[in-house]
C-alpha positions in Angstrom: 181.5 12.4 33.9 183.0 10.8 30.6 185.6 13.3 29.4 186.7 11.0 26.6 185.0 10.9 23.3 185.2 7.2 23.5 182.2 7.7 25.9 180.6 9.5 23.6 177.4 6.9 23.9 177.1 7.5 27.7 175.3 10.1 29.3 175.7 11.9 32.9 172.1 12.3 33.9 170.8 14.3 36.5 167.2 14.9 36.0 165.1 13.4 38.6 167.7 12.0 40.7 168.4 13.4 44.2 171.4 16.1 43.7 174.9 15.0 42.6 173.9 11.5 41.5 174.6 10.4 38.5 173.0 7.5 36.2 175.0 6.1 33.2 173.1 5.5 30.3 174.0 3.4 27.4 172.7 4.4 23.8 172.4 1.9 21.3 175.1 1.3 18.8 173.6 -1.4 16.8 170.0 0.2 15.4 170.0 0.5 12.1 172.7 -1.7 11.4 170.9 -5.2 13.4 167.7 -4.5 14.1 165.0 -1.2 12.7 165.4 1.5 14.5 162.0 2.5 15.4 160.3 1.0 17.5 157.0 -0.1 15.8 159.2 -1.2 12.7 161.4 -3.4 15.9 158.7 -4.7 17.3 157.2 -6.0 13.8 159.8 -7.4 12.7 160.3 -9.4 16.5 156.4 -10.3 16.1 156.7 -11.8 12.7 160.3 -14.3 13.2 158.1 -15.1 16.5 154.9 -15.7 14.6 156.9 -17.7 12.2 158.8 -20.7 14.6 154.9 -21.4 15.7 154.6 -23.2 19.1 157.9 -23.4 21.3 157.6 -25.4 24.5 158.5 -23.4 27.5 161.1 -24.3 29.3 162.6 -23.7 32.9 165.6 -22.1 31.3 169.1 -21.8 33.2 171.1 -21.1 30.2 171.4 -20.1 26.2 173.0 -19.4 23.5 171.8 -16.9 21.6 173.1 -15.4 18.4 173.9 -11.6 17.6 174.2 -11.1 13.5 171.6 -9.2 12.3 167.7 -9.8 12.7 167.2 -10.2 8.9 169.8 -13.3 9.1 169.4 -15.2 12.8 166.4 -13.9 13.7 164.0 -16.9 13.8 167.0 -19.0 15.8 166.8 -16.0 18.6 163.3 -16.6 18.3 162.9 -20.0 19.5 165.2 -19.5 21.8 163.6 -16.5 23.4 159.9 -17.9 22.9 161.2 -21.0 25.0 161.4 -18.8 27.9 158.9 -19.5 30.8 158.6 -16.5 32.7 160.4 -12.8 33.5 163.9 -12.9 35.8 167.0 -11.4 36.1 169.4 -12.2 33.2 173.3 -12.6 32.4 174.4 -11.7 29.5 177.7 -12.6 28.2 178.7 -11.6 24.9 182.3 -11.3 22.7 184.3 -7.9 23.0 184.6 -7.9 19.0 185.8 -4.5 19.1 188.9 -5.0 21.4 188.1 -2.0 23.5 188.6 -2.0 27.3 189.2 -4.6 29.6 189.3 -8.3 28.3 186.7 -9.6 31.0 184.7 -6.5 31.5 181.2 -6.3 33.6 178.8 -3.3 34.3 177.5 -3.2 37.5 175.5 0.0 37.2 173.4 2.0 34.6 171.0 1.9 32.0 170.7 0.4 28.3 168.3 2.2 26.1 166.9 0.4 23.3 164.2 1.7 20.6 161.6 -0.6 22.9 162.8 1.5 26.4 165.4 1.1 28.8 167.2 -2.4 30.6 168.4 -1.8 34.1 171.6 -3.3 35.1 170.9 -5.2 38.5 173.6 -4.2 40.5 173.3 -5.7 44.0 174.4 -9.3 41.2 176.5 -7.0 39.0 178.6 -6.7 42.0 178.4 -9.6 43.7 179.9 -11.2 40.4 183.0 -8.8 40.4 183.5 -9.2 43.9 183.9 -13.5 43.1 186.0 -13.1 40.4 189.6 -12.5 39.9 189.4 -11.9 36.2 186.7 -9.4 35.6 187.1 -5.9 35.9 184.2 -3.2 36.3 184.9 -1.3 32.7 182.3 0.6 30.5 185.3 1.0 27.3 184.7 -2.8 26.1 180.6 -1.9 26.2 180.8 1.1 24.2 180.7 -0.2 20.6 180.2 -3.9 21.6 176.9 -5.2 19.9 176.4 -9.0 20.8 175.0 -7.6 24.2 172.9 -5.1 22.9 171.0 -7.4 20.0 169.9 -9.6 22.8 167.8 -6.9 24.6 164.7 -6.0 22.1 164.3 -9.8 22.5 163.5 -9.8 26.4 161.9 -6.3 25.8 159.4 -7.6 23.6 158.2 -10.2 25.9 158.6 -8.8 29.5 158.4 -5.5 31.0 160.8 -4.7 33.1 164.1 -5.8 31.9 167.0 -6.3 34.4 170.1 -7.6 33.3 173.6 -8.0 33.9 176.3 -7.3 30.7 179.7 -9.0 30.6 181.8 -8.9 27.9 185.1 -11.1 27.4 187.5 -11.3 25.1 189.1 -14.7 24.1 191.1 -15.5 27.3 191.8 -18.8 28.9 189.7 -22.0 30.3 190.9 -20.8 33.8 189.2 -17.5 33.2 186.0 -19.1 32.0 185.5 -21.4 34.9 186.5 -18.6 37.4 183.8 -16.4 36.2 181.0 -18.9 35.3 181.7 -20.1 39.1 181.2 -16.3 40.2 178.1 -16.5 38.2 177.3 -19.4 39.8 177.8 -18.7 43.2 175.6 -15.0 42.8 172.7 -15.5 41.4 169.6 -16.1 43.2 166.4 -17.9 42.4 165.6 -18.3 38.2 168.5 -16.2 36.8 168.9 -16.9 33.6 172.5 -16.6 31.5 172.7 -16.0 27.6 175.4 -16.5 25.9 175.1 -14.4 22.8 177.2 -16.1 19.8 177.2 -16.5 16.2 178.7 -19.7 15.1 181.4 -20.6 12.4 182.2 -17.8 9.9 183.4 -19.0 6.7 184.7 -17.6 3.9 188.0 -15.9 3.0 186.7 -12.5 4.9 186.7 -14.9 7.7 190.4 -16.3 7.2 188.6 -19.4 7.5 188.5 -21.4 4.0 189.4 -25.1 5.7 187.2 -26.9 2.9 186.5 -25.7 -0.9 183.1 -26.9 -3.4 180.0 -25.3 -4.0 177.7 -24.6 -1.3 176.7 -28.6 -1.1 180.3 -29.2 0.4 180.5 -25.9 1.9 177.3 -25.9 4.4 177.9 -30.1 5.1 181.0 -28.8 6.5 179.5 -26.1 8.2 176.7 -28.1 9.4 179.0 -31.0 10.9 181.1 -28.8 12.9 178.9 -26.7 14.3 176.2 -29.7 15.1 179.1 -31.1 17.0 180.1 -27.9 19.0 176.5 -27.6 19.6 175.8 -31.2 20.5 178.7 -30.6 23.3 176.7 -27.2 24.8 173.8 -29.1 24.9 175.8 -32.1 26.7 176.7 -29.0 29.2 180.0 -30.2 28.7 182.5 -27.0 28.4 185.5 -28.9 28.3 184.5 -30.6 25.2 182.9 -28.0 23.5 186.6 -25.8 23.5 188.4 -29.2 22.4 185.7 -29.0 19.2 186.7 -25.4 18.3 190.6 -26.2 18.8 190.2 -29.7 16.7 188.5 -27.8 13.7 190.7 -24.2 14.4 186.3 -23.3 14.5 185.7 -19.6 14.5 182.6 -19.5 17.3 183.4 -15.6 18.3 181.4 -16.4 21.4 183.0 -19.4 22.4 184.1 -17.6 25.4 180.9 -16.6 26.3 179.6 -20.0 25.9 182.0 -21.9 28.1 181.4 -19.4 30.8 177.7 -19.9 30.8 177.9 -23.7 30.8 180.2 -23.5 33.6 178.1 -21.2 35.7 175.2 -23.5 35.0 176.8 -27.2 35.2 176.0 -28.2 38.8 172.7 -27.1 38.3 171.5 -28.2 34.7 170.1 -31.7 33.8 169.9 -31.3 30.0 170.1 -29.1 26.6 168.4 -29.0 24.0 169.7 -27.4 19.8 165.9 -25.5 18.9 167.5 -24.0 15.7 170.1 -24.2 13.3 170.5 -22.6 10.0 172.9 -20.1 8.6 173.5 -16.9 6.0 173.0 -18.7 3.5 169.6 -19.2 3.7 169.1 -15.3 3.2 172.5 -14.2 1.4 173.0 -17.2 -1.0 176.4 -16.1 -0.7 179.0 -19.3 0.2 181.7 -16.6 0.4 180.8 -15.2 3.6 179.0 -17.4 5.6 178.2 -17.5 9.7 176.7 -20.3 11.2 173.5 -19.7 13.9 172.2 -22.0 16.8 169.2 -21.1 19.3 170.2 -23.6 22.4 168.1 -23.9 26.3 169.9 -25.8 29.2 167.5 -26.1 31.7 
């Protein structure tokens, strides 16, 4: 089905299925790298950031924004984020295209993602509805081959409901016309409690980065940090897209999601009465290393 070696981590499978169907299956990428890759050492480590944030009030959740370094770094802000959820639905979840593969708006409307926990279906009755509303995405299984900031988000929803159907779009760093025409796509699909993530790290600093706006010890460093991401954060939270994107462009802020982000708020706007910032805290806290630093915030709009 997938000639190309690019496609390596999909497979053409045939077993059970009435003759000459086919079902795409996703492998993870990420194991190993963000999260353990068995499952009883995945599920631990989910258990114990979860037992660690203690009571999270559960929410009627439209919208979030979730973060995809690794575990060992963000994974008590995906925590309260994900404990904050009320109750299984179908999910949207938009993440970066880091990689630069495929199409720069990019949705899946059919298949499977495996995961060390089991398998996410990809609802596509809403997979396609999406498409069919918007002029900028493209169905395209290149930009999902290698892309990560999808993938981290499922052990999350894994770990606390059974079964898992989702919806993966991955976009590239476009234009505000692009974010409202999907978000409004969104919008104007789903059905009943649908939730959409936005899975996004916050600023990465350091010279790794190309982003060195401010110099000092870690002091300075993080109360720069802090302030711009608080304020980008403060903006999501405001549901306020528009705002949020003049943030980023006043401090040149490197949110690698920030695509992601606006197009959730905008499918969410007309519906949403408030946000709310659960978690901040960054790197640092594990690295102690001012040189590389990425900034991490767990935010519900319900």
């Amino acid at each position: 089905m997938f000639p190309s070696p690019l496609f390596g981590k999909f497979i053409n499978l045939n077993t059970q299925l009435p003759l000459g169907v086919s079902l795409i299956i996703r492998n993870p990428v990420a194991l190993g790298a963000f999260y353990p890759r068995s499952s009883s050492d995945l599920r631990t480590t989910i258990d114990k950031f979860m037992r660690r944030v203690g009571e999270v009030e559960k929410r009627n959740v439209l919208g979030m924004v979730s973060p995809h370094a690794g575990y060992i770094y963000c994974g008590k802000t995906q925590a309260h984020a994900y404990k904050s959820l009320l109750e299984n639905t179908t999910f949207v979840i938009i993440g970066p295209n880091h990689m630069g593969l495929g199409a720069n708006a990019s949705i899946m409307c059919e298949g499977i993602w495996k995961t060390p926990l089991g398998v996410c279906r990809i609802e596509s009755e809403l997979a396609r509805k999406i498409l069919e509303k918007s002029k900028f995405l493209e169905e395209d299984l290149h930009a999902h081959t290698q892309e990560h900031s999808i993938e981290v988000q499922l052990p999350w929803l894994q770990y606390m409901f059974t079964p898992v159907n989702f919806v993966p779009i991955c976009l590239g760093h476009t234009s505000l016309e692009a974010y409202k025409d999907i978000g409004l796509a969104i919008r104007d699909s789903v059905i009943g409690n649908t939730v959409v993530i936005a899975s996004s790290d916050f600023t990465h600093f350091g010279e790794s980065y190309g982003y060195t706006p401010v110099s000092g010890g870690p002091g300075n460093v993080l109360g720069f940090m802090e302030k711009v991401d608080l304020e980008a954060a403060k903006a999501v939270a405001d549901i306020a897209p528009e705002r949020f994107l003049e943030i980023i462009e006043k401090y040149r802020a490197t949110i690698c999601g920030r695509a992601a982000i606006a197009t959730m708020l905008y499918a969410v706007k007309d519906r949403a009465t408030k946000g709310t910032i659960l978690d901040y805290t960054t790197s640092y806290e594990i690295s102690r290393d001012i040189n590389a630093l990425v900034g991490y915030c767990g935010i519900v709009i319900e």
